[in-house]
Residue frames relative to the residue before (quaternion, step in Angstrom):
aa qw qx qy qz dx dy dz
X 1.0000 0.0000 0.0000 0.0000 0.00 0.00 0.00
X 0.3889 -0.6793 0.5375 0.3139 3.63 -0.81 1.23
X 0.2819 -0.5763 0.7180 0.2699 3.93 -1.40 0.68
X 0.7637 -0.3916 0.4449 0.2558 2.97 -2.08 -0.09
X 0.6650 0.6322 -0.0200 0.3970 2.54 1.21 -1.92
X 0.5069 0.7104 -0.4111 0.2633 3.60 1.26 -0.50
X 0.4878 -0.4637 0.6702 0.3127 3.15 -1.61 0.58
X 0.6177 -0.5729 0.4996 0.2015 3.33 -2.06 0.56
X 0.5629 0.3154 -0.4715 0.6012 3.79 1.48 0.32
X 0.5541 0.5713 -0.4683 0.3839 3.75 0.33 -0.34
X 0.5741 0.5312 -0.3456 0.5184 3.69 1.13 -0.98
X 0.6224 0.7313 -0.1697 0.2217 3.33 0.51 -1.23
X 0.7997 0.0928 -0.1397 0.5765 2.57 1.42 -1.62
X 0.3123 0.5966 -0.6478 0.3562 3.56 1.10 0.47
X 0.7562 0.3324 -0.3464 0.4446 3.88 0.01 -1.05
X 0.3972 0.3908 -0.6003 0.5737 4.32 0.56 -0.03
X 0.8570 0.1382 -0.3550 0.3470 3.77 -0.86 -0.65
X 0.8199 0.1520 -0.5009 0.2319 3.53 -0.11 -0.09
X 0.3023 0.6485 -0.5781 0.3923 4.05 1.44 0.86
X 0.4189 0.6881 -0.2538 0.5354 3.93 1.28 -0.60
X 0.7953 0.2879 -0.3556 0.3976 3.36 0.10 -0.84
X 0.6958 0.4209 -0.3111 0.4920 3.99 1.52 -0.41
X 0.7391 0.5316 0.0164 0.4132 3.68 1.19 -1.31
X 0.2674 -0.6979 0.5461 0.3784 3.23 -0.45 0.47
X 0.7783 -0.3389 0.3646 0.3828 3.52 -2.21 0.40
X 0.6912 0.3799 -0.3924 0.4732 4.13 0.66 -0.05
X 0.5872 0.6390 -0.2796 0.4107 3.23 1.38 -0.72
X 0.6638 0.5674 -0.1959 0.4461 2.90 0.57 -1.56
X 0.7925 0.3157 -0.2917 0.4326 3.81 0.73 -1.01
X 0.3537 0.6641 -0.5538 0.3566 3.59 1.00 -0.04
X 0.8141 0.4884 -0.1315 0.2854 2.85 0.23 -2.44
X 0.5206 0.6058 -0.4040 0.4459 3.41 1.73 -0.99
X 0.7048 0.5539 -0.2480 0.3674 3.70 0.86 -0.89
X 0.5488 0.4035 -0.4267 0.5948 3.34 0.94 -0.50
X 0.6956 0.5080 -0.4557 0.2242 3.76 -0.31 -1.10
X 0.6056 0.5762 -0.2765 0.4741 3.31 1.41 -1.17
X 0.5754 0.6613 -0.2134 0.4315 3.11 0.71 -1.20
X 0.7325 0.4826 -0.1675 0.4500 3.48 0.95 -1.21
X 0.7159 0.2966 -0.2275 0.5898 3.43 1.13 -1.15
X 0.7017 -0.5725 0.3119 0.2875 3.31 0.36 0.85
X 0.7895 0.2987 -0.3364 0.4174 3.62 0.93 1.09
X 0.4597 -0.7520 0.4610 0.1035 3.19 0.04 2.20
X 0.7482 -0.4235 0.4327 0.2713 3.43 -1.57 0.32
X 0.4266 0.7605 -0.2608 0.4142 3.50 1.81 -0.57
X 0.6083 0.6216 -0.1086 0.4815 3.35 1.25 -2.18
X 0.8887 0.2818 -0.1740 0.3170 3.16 -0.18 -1.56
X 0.4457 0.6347 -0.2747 0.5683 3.24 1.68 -0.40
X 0.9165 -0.0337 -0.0910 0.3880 3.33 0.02 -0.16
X 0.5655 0.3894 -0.2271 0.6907 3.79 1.75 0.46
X 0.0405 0.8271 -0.5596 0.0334 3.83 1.07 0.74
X 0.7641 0.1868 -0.3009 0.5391 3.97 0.69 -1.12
X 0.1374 0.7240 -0.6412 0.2142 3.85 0.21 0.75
X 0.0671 -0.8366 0.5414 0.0488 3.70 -1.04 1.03
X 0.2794 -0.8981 0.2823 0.1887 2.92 0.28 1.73
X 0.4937 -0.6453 0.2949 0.5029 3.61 1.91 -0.33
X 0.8186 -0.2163 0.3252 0.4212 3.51 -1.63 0.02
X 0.7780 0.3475 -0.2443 0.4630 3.63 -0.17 -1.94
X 0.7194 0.3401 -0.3777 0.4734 3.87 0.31 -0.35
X 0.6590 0.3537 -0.4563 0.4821 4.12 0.31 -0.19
X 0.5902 0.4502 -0.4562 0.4907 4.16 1.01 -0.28
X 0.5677 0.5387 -0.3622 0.5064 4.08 1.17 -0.42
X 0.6659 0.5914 -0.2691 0.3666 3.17 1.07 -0.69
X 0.6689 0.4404 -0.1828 0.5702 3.47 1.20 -1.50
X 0.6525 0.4944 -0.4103 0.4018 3.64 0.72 -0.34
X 0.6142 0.4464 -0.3800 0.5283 3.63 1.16 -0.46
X 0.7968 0.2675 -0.3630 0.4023 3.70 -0.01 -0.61
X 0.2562 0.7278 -0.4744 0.4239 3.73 1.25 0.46
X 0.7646 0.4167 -0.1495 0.4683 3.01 0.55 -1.97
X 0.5945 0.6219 -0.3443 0.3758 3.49 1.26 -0.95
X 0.7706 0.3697 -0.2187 0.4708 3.81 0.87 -0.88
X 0.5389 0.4206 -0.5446 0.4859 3.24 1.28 1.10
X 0.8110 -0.4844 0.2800 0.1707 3.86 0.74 0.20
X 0.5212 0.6849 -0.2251 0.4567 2.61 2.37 -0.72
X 0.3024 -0.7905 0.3863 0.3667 3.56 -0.21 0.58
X 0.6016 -0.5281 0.4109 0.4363 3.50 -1.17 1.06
X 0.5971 0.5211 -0.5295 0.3026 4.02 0.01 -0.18
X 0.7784 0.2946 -0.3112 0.4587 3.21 0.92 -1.08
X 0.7535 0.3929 -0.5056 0.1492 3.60 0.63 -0.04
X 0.2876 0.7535 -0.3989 0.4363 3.24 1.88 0.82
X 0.3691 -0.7608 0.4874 0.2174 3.30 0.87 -1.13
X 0.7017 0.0668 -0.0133 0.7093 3.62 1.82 0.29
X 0.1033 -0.6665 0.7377 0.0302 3.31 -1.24 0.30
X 0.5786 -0.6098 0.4976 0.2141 3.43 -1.78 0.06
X 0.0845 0.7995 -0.5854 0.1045 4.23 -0.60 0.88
X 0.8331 -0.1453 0.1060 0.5231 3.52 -0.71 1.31
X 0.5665 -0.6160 0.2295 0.4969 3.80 1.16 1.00
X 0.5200 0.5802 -0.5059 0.3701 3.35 0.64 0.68
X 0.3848 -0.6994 0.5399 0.2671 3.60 -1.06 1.19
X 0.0228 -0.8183 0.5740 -0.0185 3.89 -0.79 1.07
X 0.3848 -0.6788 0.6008 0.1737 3.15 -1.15 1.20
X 0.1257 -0.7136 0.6883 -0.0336 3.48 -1.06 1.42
X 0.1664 0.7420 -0.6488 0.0265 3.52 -1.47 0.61
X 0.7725 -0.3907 0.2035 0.4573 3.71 -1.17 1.17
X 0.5965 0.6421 -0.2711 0.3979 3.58 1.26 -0.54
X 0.7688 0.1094 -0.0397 0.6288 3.81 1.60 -0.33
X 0.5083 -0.7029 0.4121 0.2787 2.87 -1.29 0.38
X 0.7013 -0.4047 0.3755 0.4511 3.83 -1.66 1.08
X 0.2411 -0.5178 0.7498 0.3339 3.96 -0.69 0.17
X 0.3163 -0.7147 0.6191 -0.0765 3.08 -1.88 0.66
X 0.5863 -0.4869 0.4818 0.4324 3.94 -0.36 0.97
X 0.8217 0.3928 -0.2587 0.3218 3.17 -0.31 -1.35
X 0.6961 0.4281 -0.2576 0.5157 3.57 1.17 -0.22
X 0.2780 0.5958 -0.3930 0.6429 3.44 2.24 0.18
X 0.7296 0.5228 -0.3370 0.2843 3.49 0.21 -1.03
X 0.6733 0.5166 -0.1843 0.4957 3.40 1.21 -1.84
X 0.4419 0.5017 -0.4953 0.5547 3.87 0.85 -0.15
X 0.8313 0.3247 -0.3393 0.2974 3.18 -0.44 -1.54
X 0.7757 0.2853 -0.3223 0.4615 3.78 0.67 -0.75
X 0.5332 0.4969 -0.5835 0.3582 3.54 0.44 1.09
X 0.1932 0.7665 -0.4559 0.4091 3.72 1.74 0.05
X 0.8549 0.2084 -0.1806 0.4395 3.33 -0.77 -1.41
X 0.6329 0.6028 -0.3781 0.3051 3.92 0.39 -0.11
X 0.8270 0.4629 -0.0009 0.3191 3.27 1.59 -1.28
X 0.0516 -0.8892 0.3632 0.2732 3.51 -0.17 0.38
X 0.7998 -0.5241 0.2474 0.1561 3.15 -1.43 0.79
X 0.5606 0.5611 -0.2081 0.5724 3.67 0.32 0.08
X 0.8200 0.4949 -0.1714 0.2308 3.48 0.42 -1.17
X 0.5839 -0.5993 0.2884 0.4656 3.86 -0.41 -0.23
X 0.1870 0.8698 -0.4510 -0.0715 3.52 -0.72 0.19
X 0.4849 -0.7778 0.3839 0.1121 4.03 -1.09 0.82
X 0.0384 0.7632 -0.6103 -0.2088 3.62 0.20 0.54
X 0.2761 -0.8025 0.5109 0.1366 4.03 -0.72 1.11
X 0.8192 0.2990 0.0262 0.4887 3.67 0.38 1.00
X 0.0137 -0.9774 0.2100 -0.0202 2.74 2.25 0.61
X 0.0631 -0.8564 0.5071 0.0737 3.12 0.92 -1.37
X 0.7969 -0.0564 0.1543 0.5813 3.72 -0.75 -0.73
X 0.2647 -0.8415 0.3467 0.3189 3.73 0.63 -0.97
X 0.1401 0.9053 -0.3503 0.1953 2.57 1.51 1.38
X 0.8011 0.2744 -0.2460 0.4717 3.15 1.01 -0.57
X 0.5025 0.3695 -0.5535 0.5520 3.68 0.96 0.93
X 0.6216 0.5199 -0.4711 0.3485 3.17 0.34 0.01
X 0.6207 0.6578 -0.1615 0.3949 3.29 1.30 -0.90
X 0.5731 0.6174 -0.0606 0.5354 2.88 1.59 -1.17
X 0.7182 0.3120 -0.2006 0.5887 3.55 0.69 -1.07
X 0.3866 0.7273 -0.3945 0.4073 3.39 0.84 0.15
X 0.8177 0.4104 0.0579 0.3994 2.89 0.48 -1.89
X 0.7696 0.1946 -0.0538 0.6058 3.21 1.50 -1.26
X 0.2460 -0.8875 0.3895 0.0098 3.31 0.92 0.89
X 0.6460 0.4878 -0.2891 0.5110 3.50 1.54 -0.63
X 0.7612 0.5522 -0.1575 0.3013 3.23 1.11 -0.94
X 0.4786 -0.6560 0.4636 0.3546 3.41 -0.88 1.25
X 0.2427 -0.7124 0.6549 -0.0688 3.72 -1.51 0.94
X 0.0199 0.6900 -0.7236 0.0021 3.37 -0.87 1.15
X 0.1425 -0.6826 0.7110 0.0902 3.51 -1.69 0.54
X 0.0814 -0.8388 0.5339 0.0686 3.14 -0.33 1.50
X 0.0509 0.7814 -0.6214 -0.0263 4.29 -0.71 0.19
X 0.3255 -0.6035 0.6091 0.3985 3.75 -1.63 0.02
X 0.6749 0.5967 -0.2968 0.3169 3.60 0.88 -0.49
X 0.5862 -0.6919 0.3952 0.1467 3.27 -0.66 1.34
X 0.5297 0.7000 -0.1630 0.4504 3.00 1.82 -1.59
X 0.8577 0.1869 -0.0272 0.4783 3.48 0.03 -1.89
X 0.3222 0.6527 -0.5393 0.4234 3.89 1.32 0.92
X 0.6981 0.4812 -0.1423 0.5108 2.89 0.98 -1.52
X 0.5583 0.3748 -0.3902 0.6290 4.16 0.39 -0.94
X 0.6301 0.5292 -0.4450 0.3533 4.19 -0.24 -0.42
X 0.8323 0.3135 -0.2263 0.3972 3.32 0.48 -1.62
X 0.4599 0.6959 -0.3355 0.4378 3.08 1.36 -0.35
X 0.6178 0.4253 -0.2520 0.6115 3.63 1.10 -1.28
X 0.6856 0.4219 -0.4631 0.3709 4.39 0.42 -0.78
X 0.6467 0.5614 -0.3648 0.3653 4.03 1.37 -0.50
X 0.4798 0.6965 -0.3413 0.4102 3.01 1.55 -0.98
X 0.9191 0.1994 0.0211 0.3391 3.21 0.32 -1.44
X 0.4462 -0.7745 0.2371 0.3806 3.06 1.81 0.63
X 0.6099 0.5057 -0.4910 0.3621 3.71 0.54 0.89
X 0.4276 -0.7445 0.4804 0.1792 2.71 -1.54 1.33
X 0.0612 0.7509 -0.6414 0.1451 4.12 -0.63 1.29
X 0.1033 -0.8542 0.4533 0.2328 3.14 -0.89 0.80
X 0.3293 -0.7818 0.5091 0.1457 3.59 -0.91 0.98
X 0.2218 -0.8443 0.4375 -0.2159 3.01 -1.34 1.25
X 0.0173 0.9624 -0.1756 -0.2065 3.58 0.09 0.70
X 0.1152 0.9470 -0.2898 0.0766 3.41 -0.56 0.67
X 0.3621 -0.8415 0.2991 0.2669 3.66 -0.09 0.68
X 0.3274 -0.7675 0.4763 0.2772 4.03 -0.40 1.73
X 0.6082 0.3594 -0.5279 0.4715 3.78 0.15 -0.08
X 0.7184 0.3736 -0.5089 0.2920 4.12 0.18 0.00
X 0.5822 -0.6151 0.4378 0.3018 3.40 -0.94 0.96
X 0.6390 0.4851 -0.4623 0.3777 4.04 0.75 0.18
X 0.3890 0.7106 -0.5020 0.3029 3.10 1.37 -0.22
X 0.5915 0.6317 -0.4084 0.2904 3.68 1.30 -0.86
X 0.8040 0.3457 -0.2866 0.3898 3.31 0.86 -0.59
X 0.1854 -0.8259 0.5166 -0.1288 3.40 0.69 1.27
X 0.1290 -0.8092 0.4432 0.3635 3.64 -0.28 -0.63
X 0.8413 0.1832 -0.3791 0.3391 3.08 -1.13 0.82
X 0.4565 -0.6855 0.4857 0.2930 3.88 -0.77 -0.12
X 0.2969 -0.7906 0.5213 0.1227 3.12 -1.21 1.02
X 0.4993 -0.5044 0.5596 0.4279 3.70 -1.93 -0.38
X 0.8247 0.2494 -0.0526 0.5050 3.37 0.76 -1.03
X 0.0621 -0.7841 0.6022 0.1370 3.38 -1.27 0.46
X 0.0861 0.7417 -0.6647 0.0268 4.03 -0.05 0.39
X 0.1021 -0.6271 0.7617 -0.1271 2.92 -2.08 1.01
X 0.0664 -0.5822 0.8100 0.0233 3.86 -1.25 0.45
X 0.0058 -0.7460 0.6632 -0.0611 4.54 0.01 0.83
X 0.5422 -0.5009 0.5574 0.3800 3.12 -1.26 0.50
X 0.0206 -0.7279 0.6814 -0.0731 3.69 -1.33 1.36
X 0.5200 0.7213 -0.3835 0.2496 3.74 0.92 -0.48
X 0.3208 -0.8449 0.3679 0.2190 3.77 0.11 0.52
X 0.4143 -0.7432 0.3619 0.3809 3.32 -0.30 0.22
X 0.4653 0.6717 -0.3634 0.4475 3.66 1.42 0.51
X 0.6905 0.4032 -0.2252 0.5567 3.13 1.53 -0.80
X 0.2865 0.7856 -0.4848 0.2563 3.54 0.52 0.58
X 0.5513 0.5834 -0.2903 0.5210 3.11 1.54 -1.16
X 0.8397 0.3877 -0.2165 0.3126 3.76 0.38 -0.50
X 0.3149 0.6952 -0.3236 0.5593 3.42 2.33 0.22
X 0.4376 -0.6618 0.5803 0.1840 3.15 -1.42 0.78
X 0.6309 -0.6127 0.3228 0.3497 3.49 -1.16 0.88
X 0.6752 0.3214 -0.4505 0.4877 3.51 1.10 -0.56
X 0.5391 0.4177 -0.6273 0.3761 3.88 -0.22 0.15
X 0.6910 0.4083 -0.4029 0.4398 3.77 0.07 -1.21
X 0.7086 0.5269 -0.2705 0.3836 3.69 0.30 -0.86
X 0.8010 0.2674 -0.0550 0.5327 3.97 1.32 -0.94
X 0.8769 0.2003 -0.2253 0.3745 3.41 0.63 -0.67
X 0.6201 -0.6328 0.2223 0.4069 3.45 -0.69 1.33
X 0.3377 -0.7984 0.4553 0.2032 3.38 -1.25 0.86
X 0.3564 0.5767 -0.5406 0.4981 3.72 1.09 0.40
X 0.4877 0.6758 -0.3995 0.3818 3.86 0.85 -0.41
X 0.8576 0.3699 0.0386 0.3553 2.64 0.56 -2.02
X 0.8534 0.1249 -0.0183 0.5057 3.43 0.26 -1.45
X 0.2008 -0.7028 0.6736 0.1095 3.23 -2.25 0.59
X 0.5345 -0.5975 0.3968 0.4471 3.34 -0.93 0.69
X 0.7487 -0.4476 0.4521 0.1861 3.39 -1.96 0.97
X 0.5809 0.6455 -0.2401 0.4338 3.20 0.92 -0.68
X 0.7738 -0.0796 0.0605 0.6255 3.42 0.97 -1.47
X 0.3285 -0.8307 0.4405 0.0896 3.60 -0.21 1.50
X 0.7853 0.2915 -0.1951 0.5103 3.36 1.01 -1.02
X 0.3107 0.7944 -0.5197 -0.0482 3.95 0.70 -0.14
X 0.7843 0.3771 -0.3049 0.3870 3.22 1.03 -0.69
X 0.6911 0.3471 -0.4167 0.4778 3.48 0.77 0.59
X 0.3300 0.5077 -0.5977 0.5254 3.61 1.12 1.35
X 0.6790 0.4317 -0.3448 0.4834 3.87 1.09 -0.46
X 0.6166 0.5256 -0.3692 0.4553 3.70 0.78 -0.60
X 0.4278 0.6016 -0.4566 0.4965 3.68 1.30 -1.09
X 0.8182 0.4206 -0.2068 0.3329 3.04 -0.39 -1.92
X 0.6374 0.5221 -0.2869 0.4887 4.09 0.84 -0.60
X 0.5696 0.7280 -0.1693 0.3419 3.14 1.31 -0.91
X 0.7440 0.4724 0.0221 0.4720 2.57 0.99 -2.03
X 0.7699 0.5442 -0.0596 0.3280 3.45 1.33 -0.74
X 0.7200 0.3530 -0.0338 0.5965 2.37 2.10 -1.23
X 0.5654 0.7182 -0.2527 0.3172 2.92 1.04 -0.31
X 0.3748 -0.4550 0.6464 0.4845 4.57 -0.59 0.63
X 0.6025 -0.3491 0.6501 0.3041 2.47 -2.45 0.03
X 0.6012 0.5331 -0.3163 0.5044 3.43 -0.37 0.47
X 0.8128 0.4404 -0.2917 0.2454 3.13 -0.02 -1.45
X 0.5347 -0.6632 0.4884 0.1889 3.41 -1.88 0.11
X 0.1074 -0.7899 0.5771 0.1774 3.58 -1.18 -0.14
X 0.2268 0.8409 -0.4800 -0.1050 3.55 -1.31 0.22
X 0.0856 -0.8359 0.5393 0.0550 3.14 -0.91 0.93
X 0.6284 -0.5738 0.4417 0.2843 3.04 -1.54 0.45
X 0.0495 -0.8958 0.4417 0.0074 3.74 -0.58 0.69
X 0.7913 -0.3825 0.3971 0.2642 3.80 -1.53 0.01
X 0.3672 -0.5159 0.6750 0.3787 3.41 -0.15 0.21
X 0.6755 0.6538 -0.2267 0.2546 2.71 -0.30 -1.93
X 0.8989 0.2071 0.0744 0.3788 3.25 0.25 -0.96
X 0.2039 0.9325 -0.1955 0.2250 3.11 1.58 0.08
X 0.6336 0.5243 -0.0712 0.5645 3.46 1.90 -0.89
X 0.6691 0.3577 -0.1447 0.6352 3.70 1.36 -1.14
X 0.4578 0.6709 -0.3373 0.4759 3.50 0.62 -0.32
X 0.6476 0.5287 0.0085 0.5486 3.39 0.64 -1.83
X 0.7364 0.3798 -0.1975 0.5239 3.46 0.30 -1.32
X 0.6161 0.6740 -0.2766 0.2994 3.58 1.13 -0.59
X 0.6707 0.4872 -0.0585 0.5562 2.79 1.60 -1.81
X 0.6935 0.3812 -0.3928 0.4685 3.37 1.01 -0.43
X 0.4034 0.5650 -0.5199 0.4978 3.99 0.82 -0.12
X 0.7253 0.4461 -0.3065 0.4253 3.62 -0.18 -1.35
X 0.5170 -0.6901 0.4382 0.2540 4.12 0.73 -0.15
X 0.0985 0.6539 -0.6219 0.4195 3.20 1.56 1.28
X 0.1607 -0.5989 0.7736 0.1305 3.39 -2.46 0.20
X 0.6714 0.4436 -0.3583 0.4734 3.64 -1.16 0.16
X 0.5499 0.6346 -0.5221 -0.1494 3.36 0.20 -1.26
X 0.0895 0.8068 -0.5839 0.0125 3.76 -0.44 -0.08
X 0.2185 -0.7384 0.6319 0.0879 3.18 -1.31 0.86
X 0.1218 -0.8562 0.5021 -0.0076 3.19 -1.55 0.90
X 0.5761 -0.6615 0.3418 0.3372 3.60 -0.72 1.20
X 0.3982 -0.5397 0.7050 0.2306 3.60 -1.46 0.03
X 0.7788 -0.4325 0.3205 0.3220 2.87 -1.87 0.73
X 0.6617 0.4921 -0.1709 0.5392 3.60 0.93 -0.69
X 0.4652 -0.6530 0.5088 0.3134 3.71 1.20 0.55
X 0.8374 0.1124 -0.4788 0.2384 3.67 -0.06 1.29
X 0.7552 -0.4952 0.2102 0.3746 2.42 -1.68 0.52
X 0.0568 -0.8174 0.5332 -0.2105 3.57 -0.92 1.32
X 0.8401 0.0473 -0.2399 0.4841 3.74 1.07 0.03
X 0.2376 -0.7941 0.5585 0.0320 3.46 -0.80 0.27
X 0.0647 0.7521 -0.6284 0.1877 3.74 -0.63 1.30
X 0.0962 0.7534 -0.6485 0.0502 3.36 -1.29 0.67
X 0.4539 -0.6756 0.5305 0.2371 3.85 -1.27 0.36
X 0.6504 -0.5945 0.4555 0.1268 3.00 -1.64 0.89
């Protein structure tokens, strides 16, 4: 049981052991960092102020987070933000956690793209990755398209936060007006819901249990639907020239491909994630 009275390594390790009881030993210290991080004592503190007593109001801040933690809830949302390509995002039950691996697909769409030009994030979600984007390309117009009313709002919220200007927009990628969007872009990017509903069985209880599943999963039945619509947006909207990428299945990696190359893509090529699989997929116009 954390005292009041604790010192700021004693805190430390009360949350290492009971972040331990859900997380593995890398996990566990990430999350240990953010929490600190949150109550206002960075990795700086404990490192060099080990018998520091942060007081009562921060060890009662303390038990209320890992409280929330041994129901399942993931620590982003009971934070109220998480971290994406050094940008501080505001997450709620309403979007999905950004993920490294979708850190990743930003970073290798960098060296491909040029600056100045127009670009779509399809499926916006938080707006992490237009946001990420405009970040980087700072010149470049940014749209953030979603159907959810929910994560329009959690998005702009996240473009004020962080002082970039993207504009967000709503609209649904499986409905065929989406084609007439207006205007035409260099880039298209997308992270679509690809998660089957067979593979539930192998999800942890807090994703199935917290993060929205329109996000996530499509029916077994039809694995790729939403990137027969991106094809088709792709293909329409898109300069001559331009590029697309989306996140993808393992799973499915081969038909996917074959998909993009029916529709009258070039290049297409898929590429692994940090975790050796295959996970993104990009192709030219």
């Amino acid at each position: 049981m954390l005292q009041n009275h604790a010192n700021i390594v004693q805190i430390r390790n009360y949350l290492f052991g009971e972040l331990r009881k859900y997380y593995s030993d890398n996990e566990s210290s990430s999350i240990l960092r953010l929490i600190l991080e949150h109550a206002g004592y960075p990795s700086s503190v404990y490192l060099h102020k080990p018998n520091l007593v942060p007081g009562a109001r921060t060890a009662t801040q303390i038990k209320e987070i890992v409280s929330e933690i041994h129901t399942g809830r993931p620590i982003q949302y009971i934070l109220g933000y998480t971290y994406f390509c050094d940008l501080k995002i505001r997450v709620d039950e309403s979007v999905l956690i950004p993920r490294p691996e979708t850190e990743e697909m930003v970073l290798n769409i960098q060296p491909g793209f040029t600056a100045g030009d127009r670009l779509i994030d399809l499926g916006t979600g938080s707006g992490c990755i237009a946001l990420a984007l405009k970040k980087i390309f700072p010149e470049t117009h940014v749209t953030g398209l979603d159907l959810s009313m929910q994560a329009l709002a959690l998005a702009k919220k996240n473009s004020k936060l962080n002082q970039l200007d993207v504009s967000w927009i709503r609209g649904d990628l499986l409905d065929p007006q989406l084609l007439k969007t207006e205007g035409s872009f260099s880039l298209v990017v997308s992270n679509p819901p690809y998660v089957l509903i067979n593979e539930k069985k192998m999800m942890t209880k807090n994703v199935l249990d917290y993060e929205p599943g329109s996000a996530l999963f499509v029916k077994d039945s039809d694995p790729l639907v939403y990137y027969r619509s991106i094809a088709a947006f792709s293909m329409k909207k898109l300069r001559p020239g331009g590029i697309f990428w989306a996140e993808i299945n393992e799973r499915f990696g081969r038909e996917t491909a074959r998909l993009f190359n029916k529709a009258g893509f070039k290049h297409v090529a898929i590429l692994r994630d940090i975790h050796g699989k295959e996970r993104f997929i990009n192709g030219r116009k």
